[in-house]
BAFI-915479 format. One line per field, with one value per atom (N, C-alpha, C, O): x, y, z; atom name. Coordinates in nm, 3 decimals. Each point is the difference from the previous one (the first is absolute). Layout:
<recs>
px X; ...
py Y; ...
pz Z; ...
zaza CA; ...
</recs>
This chain:
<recs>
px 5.481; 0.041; 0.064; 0.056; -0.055; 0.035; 0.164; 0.048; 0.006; 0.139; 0.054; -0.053; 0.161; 0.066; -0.072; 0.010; -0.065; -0.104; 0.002; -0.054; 0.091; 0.022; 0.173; 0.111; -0.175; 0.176; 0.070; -0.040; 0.173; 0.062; -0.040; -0.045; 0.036; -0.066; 0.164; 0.051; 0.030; 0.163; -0.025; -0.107; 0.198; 0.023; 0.010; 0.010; -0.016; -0.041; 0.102; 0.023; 0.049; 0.022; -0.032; 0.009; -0.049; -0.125; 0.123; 0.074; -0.080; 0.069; -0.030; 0.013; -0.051; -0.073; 0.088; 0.111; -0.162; 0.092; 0.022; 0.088; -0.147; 0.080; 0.078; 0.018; 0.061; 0.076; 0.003; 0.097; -0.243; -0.048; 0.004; -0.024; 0.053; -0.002; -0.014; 0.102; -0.222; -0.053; -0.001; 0.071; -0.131; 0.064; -0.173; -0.059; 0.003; -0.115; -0.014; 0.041; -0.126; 0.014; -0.149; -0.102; 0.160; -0.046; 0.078; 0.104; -0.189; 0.028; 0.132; 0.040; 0.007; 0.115; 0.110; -0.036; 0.166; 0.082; 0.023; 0.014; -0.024; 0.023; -0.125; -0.068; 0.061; -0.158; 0.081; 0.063; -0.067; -0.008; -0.101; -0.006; -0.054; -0.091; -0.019; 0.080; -0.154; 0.031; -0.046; 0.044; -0.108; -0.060; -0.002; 0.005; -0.015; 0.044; -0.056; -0.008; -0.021; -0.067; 0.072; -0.053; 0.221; 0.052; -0.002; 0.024; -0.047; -0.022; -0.188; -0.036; -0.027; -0.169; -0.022; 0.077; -0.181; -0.006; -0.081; -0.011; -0.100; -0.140; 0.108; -0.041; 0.164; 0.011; 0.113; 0.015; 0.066; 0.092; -0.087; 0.030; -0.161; -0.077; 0.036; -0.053; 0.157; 0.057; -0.036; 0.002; -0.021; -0.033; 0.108; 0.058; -0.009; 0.103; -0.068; -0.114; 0.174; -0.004; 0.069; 0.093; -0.119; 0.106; -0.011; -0.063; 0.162; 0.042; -0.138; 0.005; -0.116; -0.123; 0.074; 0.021; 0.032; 0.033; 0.128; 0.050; -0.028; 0.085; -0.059; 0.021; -0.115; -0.080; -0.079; -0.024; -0.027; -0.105; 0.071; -0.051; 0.202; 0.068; 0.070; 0.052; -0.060; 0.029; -0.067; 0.017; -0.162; -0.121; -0.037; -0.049; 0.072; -0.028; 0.090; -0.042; 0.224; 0.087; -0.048; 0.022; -0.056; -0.034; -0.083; 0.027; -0.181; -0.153; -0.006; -0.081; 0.144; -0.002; -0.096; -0.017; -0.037; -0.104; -0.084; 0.021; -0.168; -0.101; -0.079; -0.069; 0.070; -0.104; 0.015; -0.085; 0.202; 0.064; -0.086; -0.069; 0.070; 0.011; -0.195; -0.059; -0.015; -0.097; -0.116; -0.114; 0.215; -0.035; -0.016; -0.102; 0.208; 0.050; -0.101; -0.064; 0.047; -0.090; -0.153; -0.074; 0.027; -0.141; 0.014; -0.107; 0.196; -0.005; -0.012; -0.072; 0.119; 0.030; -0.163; -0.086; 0.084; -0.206; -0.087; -0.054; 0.068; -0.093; 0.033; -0.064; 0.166; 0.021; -0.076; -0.045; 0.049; -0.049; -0.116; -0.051; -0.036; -0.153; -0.031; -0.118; 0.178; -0.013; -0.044; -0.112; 0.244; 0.015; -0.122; -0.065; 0.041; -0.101; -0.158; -0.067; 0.050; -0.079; -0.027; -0.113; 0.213; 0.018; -0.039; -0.095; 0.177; -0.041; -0.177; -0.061; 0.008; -0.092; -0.114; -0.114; 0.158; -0.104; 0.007; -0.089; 0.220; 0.031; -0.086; -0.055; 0.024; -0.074; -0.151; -0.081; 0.045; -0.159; 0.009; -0.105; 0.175; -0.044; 0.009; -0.049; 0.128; 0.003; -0.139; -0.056; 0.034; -0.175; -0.094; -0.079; 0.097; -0.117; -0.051; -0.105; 0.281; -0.018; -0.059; -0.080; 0.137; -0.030; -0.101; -0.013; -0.106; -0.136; -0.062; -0.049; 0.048; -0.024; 0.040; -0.077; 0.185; -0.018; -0.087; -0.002; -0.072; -0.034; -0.153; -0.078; 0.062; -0.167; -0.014; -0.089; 0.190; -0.018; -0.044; -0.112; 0.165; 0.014; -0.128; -0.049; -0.012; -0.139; -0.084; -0.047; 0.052; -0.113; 0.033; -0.106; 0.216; -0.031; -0.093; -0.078; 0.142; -0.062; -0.159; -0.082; 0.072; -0.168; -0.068; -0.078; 0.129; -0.063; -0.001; -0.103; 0.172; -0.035; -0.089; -0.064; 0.067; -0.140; -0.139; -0.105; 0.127; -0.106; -0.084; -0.115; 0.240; -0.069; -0.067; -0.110; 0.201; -0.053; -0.157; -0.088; 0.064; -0.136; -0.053; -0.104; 0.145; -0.089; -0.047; -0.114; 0.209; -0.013; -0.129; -0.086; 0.103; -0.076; -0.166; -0.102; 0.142; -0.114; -0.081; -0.113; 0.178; -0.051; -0.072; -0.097; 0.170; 0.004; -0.169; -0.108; 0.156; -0.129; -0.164; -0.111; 0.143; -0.105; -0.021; -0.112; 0.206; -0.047; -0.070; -0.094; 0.133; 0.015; -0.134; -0.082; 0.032; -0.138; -0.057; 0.040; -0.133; -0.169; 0.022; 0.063; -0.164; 0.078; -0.112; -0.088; 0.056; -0.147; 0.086; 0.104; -0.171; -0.033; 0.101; -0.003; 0.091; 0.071; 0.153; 0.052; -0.023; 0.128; 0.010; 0.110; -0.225; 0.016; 0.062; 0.114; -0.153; 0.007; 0.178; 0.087; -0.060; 0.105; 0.105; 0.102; -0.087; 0.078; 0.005; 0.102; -0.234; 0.009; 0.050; 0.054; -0.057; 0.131; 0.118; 0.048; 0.005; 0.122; 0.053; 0.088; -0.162; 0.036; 0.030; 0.109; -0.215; 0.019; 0.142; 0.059; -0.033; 0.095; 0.121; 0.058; -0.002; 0.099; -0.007; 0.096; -0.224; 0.003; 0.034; 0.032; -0.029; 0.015; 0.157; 0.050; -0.005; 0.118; 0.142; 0.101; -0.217; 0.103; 0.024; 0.086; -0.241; 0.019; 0.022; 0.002; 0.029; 0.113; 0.133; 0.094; -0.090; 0.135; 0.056; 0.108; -0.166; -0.006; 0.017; -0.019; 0.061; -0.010; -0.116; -0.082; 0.057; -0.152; -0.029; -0.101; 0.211; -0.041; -0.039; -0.058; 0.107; -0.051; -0.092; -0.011; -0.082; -0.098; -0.094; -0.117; 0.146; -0.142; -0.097; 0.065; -0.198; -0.039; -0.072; -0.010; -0.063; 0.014; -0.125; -0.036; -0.043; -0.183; 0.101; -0.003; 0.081; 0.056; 0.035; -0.058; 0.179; 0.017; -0.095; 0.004; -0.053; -0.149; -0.123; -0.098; 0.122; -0.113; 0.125; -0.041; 0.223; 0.040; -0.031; -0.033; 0.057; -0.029; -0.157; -0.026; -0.028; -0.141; -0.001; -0.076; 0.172; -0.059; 0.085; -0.064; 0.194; 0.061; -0.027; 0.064; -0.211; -0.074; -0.046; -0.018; 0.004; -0.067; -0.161; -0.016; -0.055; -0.141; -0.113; 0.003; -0.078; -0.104; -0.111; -0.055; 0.063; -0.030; 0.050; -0.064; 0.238; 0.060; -0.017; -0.017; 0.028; -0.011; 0.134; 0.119; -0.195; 0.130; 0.058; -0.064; 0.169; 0.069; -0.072; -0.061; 0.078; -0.081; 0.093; 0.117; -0.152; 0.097; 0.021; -0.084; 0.214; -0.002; -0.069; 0.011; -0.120; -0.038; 0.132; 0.112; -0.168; 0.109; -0.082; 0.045
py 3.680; -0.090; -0.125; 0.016; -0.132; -0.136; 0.028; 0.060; -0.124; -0.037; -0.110; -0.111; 0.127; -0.063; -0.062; -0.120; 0.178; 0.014; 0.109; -0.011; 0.115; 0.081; 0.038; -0.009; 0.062; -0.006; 0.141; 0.071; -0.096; 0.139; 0.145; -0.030; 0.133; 0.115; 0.062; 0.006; 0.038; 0.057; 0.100; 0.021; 0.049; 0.138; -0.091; -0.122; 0.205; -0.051; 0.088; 0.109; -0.121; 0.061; -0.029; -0.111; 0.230; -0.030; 0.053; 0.097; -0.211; 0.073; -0.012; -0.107; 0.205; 0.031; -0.006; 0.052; -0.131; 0.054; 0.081; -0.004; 0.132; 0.100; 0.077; 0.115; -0.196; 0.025; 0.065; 0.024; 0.002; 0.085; -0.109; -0.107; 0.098; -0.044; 0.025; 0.030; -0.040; 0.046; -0.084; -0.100; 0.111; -0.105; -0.010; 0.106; -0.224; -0.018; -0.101; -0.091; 0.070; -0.150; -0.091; 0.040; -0.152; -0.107; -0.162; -0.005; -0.100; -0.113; -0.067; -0.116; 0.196; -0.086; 0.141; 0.117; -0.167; 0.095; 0.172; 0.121; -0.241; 0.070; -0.028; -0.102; 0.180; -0.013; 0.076; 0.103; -0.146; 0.067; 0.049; -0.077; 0.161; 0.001; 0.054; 0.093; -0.086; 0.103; 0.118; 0.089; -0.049; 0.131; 0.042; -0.062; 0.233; 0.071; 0.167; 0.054; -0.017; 0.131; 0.108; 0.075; -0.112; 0.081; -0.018; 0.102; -0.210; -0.073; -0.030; -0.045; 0.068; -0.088; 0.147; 0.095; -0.091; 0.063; 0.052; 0.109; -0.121; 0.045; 0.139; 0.112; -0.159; 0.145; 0.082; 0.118; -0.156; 0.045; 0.120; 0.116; -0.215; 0.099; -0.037; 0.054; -0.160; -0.034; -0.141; -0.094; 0.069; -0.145; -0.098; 0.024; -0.147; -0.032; -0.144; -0.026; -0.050; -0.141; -0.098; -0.034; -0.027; -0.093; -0.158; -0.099; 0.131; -0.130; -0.138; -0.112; 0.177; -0.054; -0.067; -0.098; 0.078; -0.066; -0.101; -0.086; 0.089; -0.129; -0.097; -0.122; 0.211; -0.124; -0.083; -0.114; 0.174; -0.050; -0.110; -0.112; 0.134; -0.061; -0.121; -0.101; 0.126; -0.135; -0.072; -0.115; 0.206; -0.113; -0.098; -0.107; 0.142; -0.051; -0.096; -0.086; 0.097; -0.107; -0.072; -0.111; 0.094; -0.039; -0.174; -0.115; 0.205; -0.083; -0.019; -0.082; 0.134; 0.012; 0.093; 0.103; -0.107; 0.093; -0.029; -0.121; 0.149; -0.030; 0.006; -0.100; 0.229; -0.046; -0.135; -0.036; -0.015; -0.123; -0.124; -0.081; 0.069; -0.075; -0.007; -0.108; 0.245; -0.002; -0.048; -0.045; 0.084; -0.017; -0.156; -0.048; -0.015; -0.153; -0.079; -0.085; 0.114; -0.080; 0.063; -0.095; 0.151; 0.024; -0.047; 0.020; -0.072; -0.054; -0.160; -0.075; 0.040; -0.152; -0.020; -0.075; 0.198; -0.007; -0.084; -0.111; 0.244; 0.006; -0.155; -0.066; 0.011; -0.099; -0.146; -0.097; 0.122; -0.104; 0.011; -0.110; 0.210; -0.003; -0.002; -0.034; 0.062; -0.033; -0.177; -0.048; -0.027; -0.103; -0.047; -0.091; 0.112; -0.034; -0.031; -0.103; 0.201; 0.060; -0.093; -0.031; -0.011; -0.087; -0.158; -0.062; 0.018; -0.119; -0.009; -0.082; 0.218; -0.039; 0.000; -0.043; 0.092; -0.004; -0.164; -0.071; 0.060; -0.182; -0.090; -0.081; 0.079; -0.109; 0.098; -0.073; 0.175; 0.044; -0.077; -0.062; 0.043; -0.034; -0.135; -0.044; -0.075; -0.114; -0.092; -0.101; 0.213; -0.017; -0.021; -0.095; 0.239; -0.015; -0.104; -0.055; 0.012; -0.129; -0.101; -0.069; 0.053; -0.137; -0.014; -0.106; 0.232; 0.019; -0.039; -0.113; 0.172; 0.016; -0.177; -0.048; -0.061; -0.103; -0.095; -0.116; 0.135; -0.051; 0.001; -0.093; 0.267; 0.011; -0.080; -0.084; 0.094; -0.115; -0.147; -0.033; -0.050; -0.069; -0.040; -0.108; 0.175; 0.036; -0.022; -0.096; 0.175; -0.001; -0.113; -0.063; -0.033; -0.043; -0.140; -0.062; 0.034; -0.060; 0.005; -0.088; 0.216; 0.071; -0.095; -0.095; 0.145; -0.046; -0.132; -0.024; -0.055; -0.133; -0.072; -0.102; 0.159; -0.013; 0.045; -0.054; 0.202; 0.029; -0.130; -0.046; 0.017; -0.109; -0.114; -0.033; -0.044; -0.108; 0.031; -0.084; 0.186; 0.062; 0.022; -0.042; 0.069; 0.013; -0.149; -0.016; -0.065; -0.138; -0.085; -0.079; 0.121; -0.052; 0.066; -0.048; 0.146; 0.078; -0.024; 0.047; -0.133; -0.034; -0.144; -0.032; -0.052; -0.153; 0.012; -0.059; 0.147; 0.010; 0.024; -0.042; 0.115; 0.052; -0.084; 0.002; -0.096; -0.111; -0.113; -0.050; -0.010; -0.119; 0.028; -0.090; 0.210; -0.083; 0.143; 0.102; -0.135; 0.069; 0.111; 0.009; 0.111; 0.140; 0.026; 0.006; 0.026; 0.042; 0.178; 0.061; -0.052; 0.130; 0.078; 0.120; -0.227; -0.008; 0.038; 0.109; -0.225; -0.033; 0.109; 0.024; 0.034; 0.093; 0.140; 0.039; -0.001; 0.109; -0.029; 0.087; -0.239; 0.012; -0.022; -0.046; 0.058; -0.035; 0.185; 0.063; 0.000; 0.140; 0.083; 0.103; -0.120; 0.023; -0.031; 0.106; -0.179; -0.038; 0.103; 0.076; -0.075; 0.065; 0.116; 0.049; 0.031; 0.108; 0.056; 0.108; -0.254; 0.018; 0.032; 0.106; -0.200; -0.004; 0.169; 0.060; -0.034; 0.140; 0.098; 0.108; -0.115; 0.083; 0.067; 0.102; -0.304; -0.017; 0.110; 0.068; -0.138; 0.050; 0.193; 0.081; -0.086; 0.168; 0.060; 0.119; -0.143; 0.068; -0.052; 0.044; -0.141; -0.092; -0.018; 0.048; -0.105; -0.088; -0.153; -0.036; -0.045; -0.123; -0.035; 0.060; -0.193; -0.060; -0.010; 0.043; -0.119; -0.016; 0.115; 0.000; 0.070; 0.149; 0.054; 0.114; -0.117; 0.027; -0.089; 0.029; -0.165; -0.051; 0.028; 0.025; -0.022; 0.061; -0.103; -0.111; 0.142; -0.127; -0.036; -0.112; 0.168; -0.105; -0.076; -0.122; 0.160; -0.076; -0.172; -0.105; 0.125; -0.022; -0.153; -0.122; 0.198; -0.111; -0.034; -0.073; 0.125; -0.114; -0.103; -0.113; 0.130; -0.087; -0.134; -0.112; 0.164; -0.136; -0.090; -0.119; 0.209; -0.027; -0.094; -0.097; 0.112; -0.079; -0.108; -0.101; 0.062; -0.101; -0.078; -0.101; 0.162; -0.105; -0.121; 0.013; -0.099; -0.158; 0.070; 0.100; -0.123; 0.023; -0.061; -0.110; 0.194; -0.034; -0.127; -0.049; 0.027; -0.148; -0.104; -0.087; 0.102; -0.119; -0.073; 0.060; -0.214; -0.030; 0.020; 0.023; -0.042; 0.047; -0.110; -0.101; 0.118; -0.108; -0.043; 0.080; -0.204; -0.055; 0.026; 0.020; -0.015; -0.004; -0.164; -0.086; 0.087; -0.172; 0.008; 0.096; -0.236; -0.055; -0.018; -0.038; 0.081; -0.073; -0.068; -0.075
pz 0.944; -0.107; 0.059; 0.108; -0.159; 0.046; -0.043; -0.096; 0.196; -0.062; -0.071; 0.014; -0.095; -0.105; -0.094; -0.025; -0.017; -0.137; -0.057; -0.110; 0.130; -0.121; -0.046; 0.053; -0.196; -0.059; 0.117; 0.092; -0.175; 0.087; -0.051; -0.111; 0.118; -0.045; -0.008; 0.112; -0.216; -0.024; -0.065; -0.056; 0.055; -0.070; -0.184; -0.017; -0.066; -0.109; -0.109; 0.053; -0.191; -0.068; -0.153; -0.052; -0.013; -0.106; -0.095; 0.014; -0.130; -0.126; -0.136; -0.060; 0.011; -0.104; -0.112; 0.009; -0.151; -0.112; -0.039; -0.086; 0.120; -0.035; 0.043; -0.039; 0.162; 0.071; 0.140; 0.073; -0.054; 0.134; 0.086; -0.056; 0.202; 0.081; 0.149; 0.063; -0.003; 0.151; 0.114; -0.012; 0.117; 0.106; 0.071; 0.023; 0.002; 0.094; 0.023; -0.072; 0.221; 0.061; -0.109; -0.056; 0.069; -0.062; 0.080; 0.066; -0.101; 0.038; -0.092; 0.016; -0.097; -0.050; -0.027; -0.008; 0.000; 0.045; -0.118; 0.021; -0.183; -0.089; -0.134; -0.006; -0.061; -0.085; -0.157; 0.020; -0.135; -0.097; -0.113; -0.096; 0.091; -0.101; -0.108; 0.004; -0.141; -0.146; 0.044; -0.073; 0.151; 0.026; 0.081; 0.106; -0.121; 0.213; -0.059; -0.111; 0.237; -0.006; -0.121; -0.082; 0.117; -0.089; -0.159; -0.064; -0.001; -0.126; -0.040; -0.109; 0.182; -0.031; -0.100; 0.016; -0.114; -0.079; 0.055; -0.055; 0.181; 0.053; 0.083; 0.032; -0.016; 0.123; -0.111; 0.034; -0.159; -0.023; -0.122; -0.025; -0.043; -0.096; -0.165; -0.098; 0.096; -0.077; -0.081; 0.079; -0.163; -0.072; -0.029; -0.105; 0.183; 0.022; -0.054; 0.037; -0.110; -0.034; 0.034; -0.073; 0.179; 0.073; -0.047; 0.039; -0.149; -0.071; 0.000; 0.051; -0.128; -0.061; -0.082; 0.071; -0.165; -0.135; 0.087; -0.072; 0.129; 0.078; 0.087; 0.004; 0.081; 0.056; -0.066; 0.037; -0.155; -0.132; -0.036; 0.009; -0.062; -0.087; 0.102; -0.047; 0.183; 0.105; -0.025; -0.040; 0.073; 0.000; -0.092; 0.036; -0.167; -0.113; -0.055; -0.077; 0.126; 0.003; 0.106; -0.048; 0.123; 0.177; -0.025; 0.036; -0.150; -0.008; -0.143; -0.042; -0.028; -0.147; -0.070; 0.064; -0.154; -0.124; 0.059; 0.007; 0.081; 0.081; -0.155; -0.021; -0.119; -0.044; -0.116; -0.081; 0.102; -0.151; 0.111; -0.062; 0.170; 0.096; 0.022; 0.010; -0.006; -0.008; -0.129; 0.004; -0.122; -0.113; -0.038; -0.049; 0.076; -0.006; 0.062; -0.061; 0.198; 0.079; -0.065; 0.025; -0.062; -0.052; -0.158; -0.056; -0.025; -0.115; 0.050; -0.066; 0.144; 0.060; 0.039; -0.045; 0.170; -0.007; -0.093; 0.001; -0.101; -0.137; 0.025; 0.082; -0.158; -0.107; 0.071; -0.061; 0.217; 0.093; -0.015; -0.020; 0.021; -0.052; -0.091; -0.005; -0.123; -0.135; 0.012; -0.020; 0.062; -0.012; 0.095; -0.052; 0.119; 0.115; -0.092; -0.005; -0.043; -0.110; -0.103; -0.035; -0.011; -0.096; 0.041; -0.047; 0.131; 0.114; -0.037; -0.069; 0.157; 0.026; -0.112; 0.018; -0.125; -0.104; -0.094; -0.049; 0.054; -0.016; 0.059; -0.074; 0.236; 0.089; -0.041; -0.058; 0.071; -0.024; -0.153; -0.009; -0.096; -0.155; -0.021; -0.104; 0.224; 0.031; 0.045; -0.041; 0.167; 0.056; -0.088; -0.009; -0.090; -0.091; -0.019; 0.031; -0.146; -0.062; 0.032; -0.065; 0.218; 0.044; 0.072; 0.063; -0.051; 0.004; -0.150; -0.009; -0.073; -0.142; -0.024; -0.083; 0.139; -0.077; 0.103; -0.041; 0.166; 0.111; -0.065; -0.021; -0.009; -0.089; -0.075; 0.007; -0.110; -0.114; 0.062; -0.040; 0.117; 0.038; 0.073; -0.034; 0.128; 0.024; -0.140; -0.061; 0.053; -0.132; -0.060; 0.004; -0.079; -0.061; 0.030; -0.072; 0.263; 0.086; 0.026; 0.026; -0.043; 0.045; -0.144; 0.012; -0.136; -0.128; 0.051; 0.063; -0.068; 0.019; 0.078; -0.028; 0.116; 0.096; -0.036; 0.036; -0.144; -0.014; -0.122; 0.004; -0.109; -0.039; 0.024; -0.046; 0.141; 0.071; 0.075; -0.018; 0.086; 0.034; -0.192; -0.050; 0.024; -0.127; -0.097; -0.041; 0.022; -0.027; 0.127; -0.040; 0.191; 0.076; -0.071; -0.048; 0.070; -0.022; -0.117; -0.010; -0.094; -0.149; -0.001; -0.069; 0.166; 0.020; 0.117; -0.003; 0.076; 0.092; -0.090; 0.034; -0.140; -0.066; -0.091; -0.051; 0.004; -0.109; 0.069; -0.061; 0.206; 0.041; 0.052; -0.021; 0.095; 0.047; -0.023; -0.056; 0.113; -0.116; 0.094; 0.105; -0.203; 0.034; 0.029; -0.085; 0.275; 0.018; 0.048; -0.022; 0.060; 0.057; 0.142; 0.023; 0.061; 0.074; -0.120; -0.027; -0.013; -0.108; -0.130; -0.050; 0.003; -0.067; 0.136; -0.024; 0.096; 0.063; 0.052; -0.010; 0.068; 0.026; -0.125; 0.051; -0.176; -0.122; 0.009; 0.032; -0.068; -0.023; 0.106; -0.042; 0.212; 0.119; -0.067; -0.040; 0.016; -0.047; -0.071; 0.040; -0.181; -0.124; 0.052; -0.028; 0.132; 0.068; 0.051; -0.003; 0.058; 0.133; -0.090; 0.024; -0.145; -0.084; -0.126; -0.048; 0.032; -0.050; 0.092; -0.050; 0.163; 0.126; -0.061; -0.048; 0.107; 0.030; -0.150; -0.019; -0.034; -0.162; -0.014; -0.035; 0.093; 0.026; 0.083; -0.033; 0.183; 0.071; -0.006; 0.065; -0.147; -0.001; 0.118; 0.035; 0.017; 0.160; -0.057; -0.116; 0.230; 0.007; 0.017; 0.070; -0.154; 0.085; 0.101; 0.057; -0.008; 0.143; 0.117; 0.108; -0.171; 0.097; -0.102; 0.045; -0.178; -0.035; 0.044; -0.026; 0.105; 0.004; 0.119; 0.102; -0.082; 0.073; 0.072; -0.052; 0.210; 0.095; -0.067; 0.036; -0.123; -0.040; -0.106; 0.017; -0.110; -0.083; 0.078; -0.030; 0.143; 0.056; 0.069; 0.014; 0.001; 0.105; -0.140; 0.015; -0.108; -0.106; -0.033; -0.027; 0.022; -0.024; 0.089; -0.040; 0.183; 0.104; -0.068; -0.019; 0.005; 0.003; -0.096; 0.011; -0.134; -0.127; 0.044; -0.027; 0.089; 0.001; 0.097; 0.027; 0.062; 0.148; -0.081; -0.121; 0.166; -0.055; -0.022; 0.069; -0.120; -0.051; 0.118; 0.055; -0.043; 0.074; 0.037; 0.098; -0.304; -0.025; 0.065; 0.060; -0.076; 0.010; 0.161; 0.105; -0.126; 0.152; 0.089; -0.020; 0.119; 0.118; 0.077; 0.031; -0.003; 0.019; 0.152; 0.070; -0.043; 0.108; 0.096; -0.034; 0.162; 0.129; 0.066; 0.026; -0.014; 0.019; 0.110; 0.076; -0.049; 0.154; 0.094; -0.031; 0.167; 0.085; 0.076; 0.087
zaza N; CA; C; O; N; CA; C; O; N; CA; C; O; N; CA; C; O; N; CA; C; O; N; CA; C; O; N; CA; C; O; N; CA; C; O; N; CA; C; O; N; CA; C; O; N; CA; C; O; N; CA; C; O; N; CA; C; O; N; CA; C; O; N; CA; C; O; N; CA; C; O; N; CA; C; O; N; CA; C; O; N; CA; C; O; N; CA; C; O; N; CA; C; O; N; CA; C; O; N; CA; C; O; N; CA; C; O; N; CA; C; O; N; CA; C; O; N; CA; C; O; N; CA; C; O; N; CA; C; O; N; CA; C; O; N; CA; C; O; N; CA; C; O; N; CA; C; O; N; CA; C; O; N; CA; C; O; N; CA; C; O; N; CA; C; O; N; CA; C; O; N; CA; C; O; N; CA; C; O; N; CA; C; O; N; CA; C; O; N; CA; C; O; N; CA; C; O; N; CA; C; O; N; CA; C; O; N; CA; C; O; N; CA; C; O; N; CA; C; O; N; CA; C; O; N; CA; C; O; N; CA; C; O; N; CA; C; O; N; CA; C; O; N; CA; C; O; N; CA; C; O; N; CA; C; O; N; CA; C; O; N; CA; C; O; N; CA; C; O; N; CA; C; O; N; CA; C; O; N; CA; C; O; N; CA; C; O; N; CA; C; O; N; CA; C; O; N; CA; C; O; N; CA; C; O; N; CA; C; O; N; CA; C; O; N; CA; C; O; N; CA; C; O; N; CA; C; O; N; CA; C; O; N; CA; C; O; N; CA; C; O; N; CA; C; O; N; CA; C; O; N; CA; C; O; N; CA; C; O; N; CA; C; O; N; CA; C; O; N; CA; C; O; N; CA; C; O; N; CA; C; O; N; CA; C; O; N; CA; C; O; N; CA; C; O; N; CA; C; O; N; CA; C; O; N; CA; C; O; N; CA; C; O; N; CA; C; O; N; CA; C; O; N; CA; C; O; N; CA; C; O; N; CA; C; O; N; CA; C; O; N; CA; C; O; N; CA; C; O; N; CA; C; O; N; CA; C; O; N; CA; C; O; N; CA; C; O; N; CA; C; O; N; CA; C; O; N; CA; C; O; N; CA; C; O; N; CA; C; O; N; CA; C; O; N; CA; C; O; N; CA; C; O; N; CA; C; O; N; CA; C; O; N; CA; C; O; N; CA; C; O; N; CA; C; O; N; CA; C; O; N; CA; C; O; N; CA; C; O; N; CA; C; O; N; CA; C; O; N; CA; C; O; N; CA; C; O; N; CA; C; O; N; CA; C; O; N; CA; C; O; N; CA; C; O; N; CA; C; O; N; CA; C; O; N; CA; C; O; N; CA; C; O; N; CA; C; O; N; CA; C; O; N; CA; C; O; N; CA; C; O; N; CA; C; O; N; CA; C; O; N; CA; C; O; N; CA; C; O; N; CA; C; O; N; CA; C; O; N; CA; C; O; N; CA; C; O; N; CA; C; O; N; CA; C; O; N; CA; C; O; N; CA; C; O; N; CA; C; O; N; CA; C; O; N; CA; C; O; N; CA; C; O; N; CA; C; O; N; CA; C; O; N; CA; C; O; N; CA; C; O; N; CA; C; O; N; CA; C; O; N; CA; C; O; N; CA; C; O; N; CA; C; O; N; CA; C; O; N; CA; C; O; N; CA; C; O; N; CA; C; O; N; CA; C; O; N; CA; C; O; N; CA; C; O; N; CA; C; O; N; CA; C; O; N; CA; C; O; N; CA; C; O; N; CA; C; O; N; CA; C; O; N; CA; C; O; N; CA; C; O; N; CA; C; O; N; CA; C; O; N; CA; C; O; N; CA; C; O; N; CA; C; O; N; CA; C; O; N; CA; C; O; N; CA; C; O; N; CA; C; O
</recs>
């Protein structure tokens, strides 16, 4: 064994509350404890209660009512998720709304457009002669806006790319017309 590192090893005297007292070595001089061969109920055969209702009643002046204390803090719980609860059904019924007034807002936007395409679409069919091209693209249209009305989509995401490209087509300068000259250099 290394020296001066371990404690001292002394004769020892043990004293028990119930008044028994024996002698053996140990590291400290004197030791008291609640129990001893002559008092333990395992060697005496006897059922002995060593002041249970005092240590209870320390403990409980000591930390207080563990279940008032347990009870309290799980009502405080609840009431924080209640409220939590509540919070959050406020901002989900806020969203709605302010989805629900954004749609509106859309749509009433979408309608307006859909008219203006519909006014074009009327002016186009009055103003010049309705061959066979201009009928097909008036009846695309009508299409596109019946689409629209029945998935209740926006136009602009009901229109489709031939829609699309007979518009370019009808607003190109005409084939007839002359073409502009390229200046000489």
């Amino acid at each position: 064994m290394r020296k001066g590192i371990h404690p001292a090893y002394v004769d020892c005297t043990v004293t028990c509350s119930c008044g028994n007292s024996f002698i053996t070595r140990a590291t400290k001089p004197q030791l008291r404890v609640e129990l001893c061969n002559e008092c333990h109920p395992f060697y005496t055969g006897q059922q002995k209660f060593v002041d249970t209702g005092g240590r209870v009643q320390r403990f409980a002046d000591k930390f207080g009512s563990a279940s008032a204390a347990v009870a309290e803090r799980e009502d405080s719980k609840r009431k924080a998720r209640q409220e939590a609860a509540v919070a959050a059904d406020a901002a989900a019924k806020a969203a709605r709304e302010e989805k629900a007034a954004m749609k509106a807002e859309k749509a009433a936007k979408y309608a307006e457009k859909a008219a203006k395409y519909a006014e074009k679409a009327a002016r186009a069919a009055s103003d010049k002669p309705t061959d066979g091209a201009s009928a097909e693209l008036i009846s695309d249209i009508d299409e596109v806006f019946e689409a629209a009305e029945a998935a209740d989509t926006p136009v602009e995401e009901a229109v489709t790319p031939e829609a699309e490209a007979a518009e370019v087509v009808e607003d190109a300068p005409a084939e007839d017309a002359p073409a502009e000259e390229a200046p000489a250099e």
